[in-house]
C-alpha positions as CSV (number, residue, x, y, z in Angstrom):
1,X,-83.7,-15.8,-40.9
2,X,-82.9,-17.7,-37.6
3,X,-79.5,-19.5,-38.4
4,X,-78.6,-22.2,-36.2
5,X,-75.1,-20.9,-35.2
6,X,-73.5,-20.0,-32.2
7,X,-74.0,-16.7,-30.6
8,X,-71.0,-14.7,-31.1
9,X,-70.9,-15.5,-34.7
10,X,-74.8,-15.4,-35.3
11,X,-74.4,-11.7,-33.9
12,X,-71.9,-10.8,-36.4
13,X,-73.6,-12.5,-39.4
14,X,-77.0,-11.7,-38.9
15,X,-76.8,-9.1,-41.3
16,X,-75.9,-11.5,-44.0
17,X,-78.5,-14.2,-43.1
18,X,-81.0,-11.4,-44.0
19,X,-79.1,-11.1,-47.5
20,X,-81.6,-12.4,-50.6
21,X,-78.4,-14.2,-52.0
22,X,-78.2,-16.4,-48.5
23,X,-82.4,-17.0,-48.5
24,X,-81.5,-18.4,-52.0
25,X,-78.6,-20.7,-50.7
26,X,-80.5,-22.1,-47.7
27,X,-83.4,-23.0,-50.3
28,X,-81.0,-24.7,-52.5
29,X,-79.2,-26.8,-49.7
30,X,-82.3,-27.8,-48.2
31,X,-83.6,-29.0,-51.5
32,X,-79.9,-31.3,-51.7
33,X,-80.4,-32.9,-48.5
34,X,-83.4,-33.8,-48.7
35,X,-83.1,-35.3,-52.1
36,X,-79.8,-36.8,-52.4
37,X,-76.6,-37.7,-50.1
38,X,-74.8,-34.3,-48.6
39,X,-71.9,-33.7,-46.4
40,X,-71.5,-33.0,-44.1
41,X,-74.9,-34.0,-41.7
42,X,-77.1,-31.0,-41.9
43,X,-76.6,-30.4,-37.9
44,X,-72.7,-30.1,-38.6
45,X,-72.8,-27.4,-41.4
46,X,-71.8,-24.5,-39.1
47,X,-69.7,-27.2,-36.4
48,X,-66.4,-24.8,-37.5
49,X,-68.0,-21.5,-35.7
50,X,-69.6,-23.9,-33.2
51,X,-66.2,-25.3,-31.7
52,X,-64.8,-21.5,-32.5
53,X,-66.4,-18.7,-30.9
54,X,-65.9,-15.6,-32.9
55,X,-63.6,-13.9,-29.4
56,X,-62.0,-17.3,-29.5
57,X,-60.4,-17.5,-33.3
58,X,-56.3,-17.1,-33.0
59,X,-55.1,-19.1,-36.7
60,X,-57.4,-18.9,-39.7
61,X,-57.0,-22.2,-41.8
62,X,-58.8,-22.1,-45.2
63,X,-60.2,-24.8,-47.1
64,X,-62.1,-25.1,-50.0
65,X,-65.5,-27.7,-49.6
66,X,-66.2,-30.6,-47.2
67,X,-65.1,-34.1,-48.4
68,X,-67.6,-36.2,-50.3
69,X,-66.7,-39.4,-48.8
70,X,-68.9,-41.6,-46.5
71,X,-68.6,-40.2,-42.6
72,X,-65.5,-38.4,-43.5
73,X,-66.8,-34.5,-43.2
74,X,-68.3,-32.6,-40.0
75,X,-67.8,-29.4,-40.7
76,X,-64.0,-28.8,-40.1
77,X,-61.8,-28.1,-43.1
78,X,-59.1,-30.7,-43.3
79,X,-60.5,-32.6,-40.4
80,X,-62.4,-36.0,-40.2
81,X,-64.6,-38.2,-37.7
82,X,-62.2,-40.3,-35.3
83,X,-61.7,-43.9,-37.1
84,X,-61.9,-42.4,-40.5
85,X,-58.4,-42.8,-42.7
86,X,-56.8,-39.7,-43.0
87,X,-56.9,-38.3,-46.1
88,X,-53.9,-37.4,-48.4
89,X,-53.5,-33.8,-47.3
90,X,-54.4,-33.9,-43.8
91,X,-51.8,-37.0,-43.7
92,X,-49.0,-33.7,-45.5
93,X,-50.0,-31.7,-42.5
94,X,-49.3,-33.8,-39.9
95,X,-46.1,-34.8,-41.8
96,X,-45.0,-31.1,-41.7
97,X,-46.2,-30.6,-37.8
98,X,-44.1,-33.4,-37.5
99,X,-40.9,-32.4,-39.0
100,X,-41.5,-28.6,-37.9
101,X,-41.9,-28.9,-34.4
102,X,-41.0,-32.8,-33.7
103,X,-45.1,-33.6,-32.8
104,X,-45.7,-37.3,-33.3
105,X,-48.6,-37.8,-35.9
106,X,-51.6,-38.3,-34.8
107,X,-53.9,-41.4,-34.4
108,X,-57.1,-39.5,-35.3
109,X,-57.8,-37.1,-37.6
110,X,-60.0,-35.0,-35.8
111,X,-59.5,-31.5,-35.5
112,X,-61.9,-30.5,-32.9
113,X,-58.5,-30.3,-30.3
114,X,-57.2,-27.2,-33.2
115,X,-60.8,-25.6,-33.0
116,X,-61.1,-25.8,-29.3
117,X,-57.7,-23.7,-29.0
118,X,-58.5,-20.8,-31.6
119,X,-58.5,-22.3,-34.8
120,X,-61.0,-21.7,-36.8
121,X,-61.2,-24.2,-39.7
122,X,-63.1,-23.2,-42.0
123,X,-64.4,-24.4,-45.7
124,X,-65.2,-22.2,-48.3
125,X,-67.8,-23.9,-49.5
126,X,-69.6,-25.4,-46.5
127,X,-71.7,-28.6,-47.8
128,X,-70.9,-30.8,-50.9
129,X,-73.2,-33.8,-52.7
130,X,-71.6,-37.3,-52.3
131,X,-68.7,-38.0,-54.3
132,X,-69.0,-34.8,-56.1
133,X,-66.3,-32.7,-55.4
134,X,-67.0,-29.0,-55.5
135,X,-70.6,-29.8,-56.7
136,X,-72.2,-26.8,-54.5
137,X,-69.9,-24.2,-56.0
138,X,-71.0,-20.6,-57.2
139,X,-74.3,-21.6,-55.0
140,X,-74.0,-18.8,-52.2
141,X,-71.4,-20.3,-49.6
142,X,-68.3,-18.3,-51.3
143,X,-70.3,-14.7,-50.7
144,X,-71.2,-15.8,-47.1
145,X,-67.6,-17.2,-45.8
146,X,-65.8,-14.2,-48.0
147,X,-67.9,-11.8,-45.4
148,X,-66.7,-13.9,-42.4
149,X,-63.1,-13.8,-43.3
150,X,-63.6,-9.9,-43.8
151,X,-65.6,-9.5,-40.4
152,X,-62.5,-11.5,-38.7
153,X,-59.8,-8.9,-40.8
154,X,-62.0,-6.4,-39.5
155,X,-62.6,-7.0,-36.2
156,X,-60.1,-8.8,-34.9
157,X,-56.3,-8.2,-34.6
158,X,-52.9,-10.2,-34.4
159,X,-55.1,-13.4,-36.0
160,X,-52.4,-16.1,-38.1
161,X,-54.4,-16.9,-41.9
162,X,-52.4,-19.6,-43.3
163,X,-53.8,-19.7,-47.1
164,X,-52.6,-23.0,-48.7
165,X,-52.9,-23.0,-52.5
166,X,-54.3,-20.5,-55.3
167,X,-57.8,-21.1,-54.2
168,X,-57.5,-20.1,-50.6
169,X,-55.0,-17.2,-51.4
170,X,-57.3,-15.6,-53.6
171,X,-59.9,-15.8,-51.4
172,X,-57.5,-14.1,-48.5
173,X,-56.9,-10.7,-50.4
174,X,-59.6,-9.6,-48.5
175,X,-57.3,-9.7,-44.9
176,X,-55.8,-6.7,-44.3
177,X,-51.9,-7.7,-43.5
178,X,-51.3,-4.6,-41.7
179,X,-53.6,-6.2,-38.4
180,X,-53.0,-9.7,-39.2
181,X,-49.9,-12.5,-40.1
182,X,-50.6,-14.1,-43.5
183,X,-48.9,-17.4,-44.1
184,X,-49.0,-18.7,-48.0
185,X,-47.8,-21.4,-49.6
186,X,-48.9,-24.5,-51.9
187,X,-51.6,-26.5,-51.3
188,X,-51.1,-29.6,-49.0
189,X,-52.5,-32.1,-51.1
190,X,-50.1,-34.8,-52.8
191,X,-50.3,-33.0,-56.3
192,X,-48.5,-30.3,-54.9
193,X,-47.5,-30.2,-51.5
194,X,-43.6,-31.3,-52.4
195,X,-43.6,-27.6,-54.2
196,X,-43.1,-26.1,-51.1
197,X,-45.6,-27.4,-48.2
198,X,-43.4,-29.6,-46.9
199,X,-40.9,-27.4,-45.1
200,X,-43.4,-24.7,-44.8
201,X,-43.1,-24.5,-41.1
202,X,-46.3,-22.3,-40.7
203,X,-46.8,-23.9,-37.6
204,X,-44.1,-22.7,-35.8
205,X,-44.3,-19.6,-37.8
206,X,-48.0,-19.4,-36.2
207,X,-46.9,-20.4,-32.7
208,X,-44.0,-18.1,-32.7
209,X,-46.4,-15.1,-34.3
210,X,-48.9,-15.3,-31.3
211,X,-46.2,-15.9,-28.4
212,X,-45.1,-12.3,-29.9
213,X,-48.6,-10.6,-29.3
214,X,-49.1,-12.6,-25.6
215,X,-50.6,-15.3,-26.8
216,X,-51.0,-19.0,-25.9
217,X,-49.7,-20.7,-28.7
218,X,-51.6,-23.8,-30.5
219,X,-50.4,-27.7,-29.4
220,X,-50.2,-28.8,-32.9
């Protein structure tokens, strides 16, 4: 199946694009969009690998679908269009950039500046129906983005995975900790980020992780 995705990551995942199971998704998702509101657009599904080249990724940040509101999702997890009100939990992340490492917060939430410096933000579930939260669940996208975090584990070394909440740490227990630096904790959202987001400090956990093994670190 020719998978619109960039190159370094359409080498790596050919292998699953062949897969029965990801024939199956690509017929279900094409079915949504053209019969009822999706998010993100279509041409954004992948727009985490596109702004992340595979020999690019440095921090892993896991989320768990797109948001379902108008214009808000394109393809980043955590991340929305530039004029679009931050949502509760990015707002808890830039609070704790903020108070970790004294960055002033943001007047856009757009990610795209993370991606372009090796984070790869990605969605476990990677298109959602309008105003249904987690309404492409159990479709296909978990088996497809639990073989891209084990390619990464694989195949890179020294990455940062910050897992925020159950969902995304379950998902992780595929990393191998022995290669990479695995940063847990709660979930950023309001529900629970007061449980032990805030004061976190992953970010400077990340920053100070890859200035260890030679590398640039992130401008949060």
């Amino acid at each position: 199946m020719d998978v619109k995705i960039e190159s370094s990551w359409k080498a790596r995942l050919q292998q699953e694009f062949e897969e029965p199971y990801f024939e199956n998704l690509v017929g279900f998702v094409k079915q949504e969009y053209s019969t009822t509101t999706v998010y993100p657009p279509a041409k954004l599904i992948f727009n985490a690998f596109d702004q992340c080249p595979f020999d690019d990724v440095k921090v892993v940040i896991l989320g768990q679908d797109p948001y379902h509101g108008p214009g808000q999702a394109h393809g980043l997890c955590f991340s929305v269009n530039d004029g679009v009100a931050f949502p509760p939990s990015l707002l808890n992340i830039y609070k704790e950039i903020n108070d970790d490492l004294s960055v002033p917060i943001p007047t856009s939430g757009n990610l795209e500046r993370w991606a372009k410096q090796g984070v790869f933000l990605l969605n476990a579930i990677l298109s959602v129906r309008a105003h249904q939260a987690a309404s492409h669940q159990n479709k296909g996208w978990e088996k497809f983005t639990d073989a891209v975090i084990r390619i990464l584990s694989e195949e890179k070394e020294n990455l940062v995975f910050m897992l925020w909440g159950s969902y995304a740490q379950n998902k992780g227990t595929v990393i191998d900790a022995r290669k990479h630096k695995i940063l847990k904790t709660v979930h950023p959202s309001p529900l629970s980020a007061h449980r032990g987001f805030f004061g976190c400090k992953h970010f400077s956990l990340a920053n100070q992780y890859l200035t260890e093994k030679g590398l640039t670190p992130i401008q949060w």
